[in-house]
C-alpha angles and dihedrals in degrees: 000000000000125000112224091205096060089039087061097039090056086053095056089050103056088036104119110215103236099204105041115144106260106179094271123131099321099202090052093046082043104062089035092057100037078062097039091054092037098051080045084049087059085235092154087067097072132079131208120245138181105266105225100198119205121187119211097197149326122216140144125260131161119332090340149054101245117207121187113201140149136201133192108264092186135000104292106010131079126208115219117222141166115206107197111192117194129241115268109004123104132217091353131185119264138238112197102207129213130186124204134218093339130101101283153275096322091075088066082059088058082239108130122194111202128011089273089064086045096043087050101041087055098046076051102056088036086062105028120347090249135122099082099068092172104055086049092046095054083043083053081058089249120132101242133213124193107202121187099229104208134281078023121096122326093007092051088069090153089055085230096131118218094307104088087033096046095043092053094040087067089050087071096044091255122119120216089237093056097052081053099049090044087055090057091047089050097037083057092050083059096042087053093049113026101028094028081113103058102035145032111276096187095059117060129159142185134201128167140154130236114334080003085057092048095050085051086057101047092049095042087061092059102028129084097168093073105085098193131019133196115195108183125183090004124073102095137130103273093234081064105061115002105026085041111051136004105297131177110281091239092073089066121100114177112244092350087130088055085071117013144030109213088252076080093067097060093036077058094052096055128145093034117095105272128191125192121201122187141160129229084205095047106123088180095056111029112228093227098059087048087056087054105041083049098052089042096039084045088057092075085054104050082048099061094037110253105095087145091078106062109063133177119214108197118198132194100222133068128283104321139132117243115218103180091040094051112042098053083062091048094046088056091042100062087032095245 
């Protein structure tokens, strides 16, 4: 008897990815892969709308004046945010924050819920110090926003996680990851309008961990308005974490393999500032295939000549995110 999941497993290992980036004109693979994984996203799908931010409120807390707010990121459906903007800087750069397969924004706050957020913000903080992106980011002197990507948190009110949303996303010819990576584009057309005055347009960032980290990727390869990305727990051959166990829903994207291995995404991310997190311990991501999304994404980079701005912090535990590690890199990154 055959088993259907190792047939299809086989298949996607010997699939060749018909766009990967192979050292040819840039510019020109570029612009051919950046439509190719748009039109895969389902991005023609979206609309633009008028954004209507309302803020809920503004008021200090510890080391920062918070601001909740959310805006509509398409006609019929809020994103939720929080913008933290740290004492005594002024117009500061900005780290969009995204959390992965956890409850939502509010752990980038450092704010659990329920004794799971605060058992996992503490084995966090016991391995890395990570967990509340946010709280590091305004001590790293960034203005932070927490924003709640959708089926997670505040946007997931039924409790169902990404499946059912995910499943009937691809119905319409949308991806999940496409309607995340729509709400940051759109969260950074409102930071550059509503908020220009109290932070550095110019410079926006985003980090975020697992299917936070896959959602940075995604958007960094769109996107040229992020200056710097960090994509943690996620960067991996596909054939070495989602072609190879039970992953979320929300990491498919029908046919993506066809075209791309996720080392594209950050050859189509060059020149922005792109760093890679991965763990040798990480049963979800293999750490060979992110060595070797790594070696094949930093390619784009050493040909056109900035090879210094895609870096690859490898570190020896599981899939965790490594805040020490990572903010001196982005600090000399950004030359601060």
């Amino acid at each position: 008897m055959s088993s259907s999941y190792e047939h299809i497993k086989r298949v996607a290992r010997q699939t060749k990815p018909s766009l990967s980036y192979r050292g040819r004109d840039f510019i020109g693979w570029r612009k051919e892969a950046r439509a190719k994984l748009s039109e895969l996203l389902g991005m023609d799908q979206f609309q633009l709308v008028a954004p209507e931010v309302e803020i809920e409120f503004e008021r200090h807390i510890e080391g920062a004046t918070e601001i909740r707010f959310s805006f509509q990121s398409e006609q019929g459906f809020r994103t939720p945010c929080h913008l933290l903007l740290p004492d005594g800087v002024e117009n500061p750069p900005v780290m969009i924050c995204l959390q992965g397969h956890t409850s939502g924004m509010h752990l980038s706050l450092g704010r659990p819920y329920n004794e799971e957020d605060v058992e996992r913000l503490q084995a966090n903080h016991a391995m890395t110090g990570d967990g509340d992106f946010c709280i590091r980011a305004v001590k790293e002197g960034f203005a932070a926003v927490a924003m709640e990507m959708r089926s997670r948190g505040e946007t997931d009110i039924e409790k169902l996680g990404c499946y059912e949303t995910a499943m009937t996303a691809l119905l319409v010819g949308r991806t999940l990851i496409g309607e995340r990576v729509w709400d940051v584009s759109r969260l950074i057309d409102v930071l550059q309008t509503s908020f220009a005055d109290r932070v550095d347009a110019g410079t926006i960032c985003c980090m975020g961990h697992s299917g936070g980290g896959t959602a940075t990727a995604y958007t960094a390869a769109l996107e040229d308005r992020l200056k710097l990305v960090v994509s943690s727990g996620a960067m991996c051959a596909f054939t070495e974490s989602i072609a190879a166990r039970r992953h979320c829903s929300c990491n498919y994207v029908p046919r993506v393999a066809n075209y791309f291995e996720m080392n594209d995404l950050m050859a189509m991310a060059c020149p922005k500032f792109f760093v890679q997190v991965c763990g040798e311990l990480d049963h979800g991501f293999y750490i060979a295939g992110s060595d070797a999304v790594f070696t094949a994404g930093h390619r784009a980079y050493e040909d056109n000549g900035v090879e210094d701005r895609s870096v690859y912090i490898r570190h020896p535990l599981g899939h965790r995110f490594m805040a020490d590690e990572v903010w001196p890199v982005v600090h000399r990154m950004l030359g601060k």
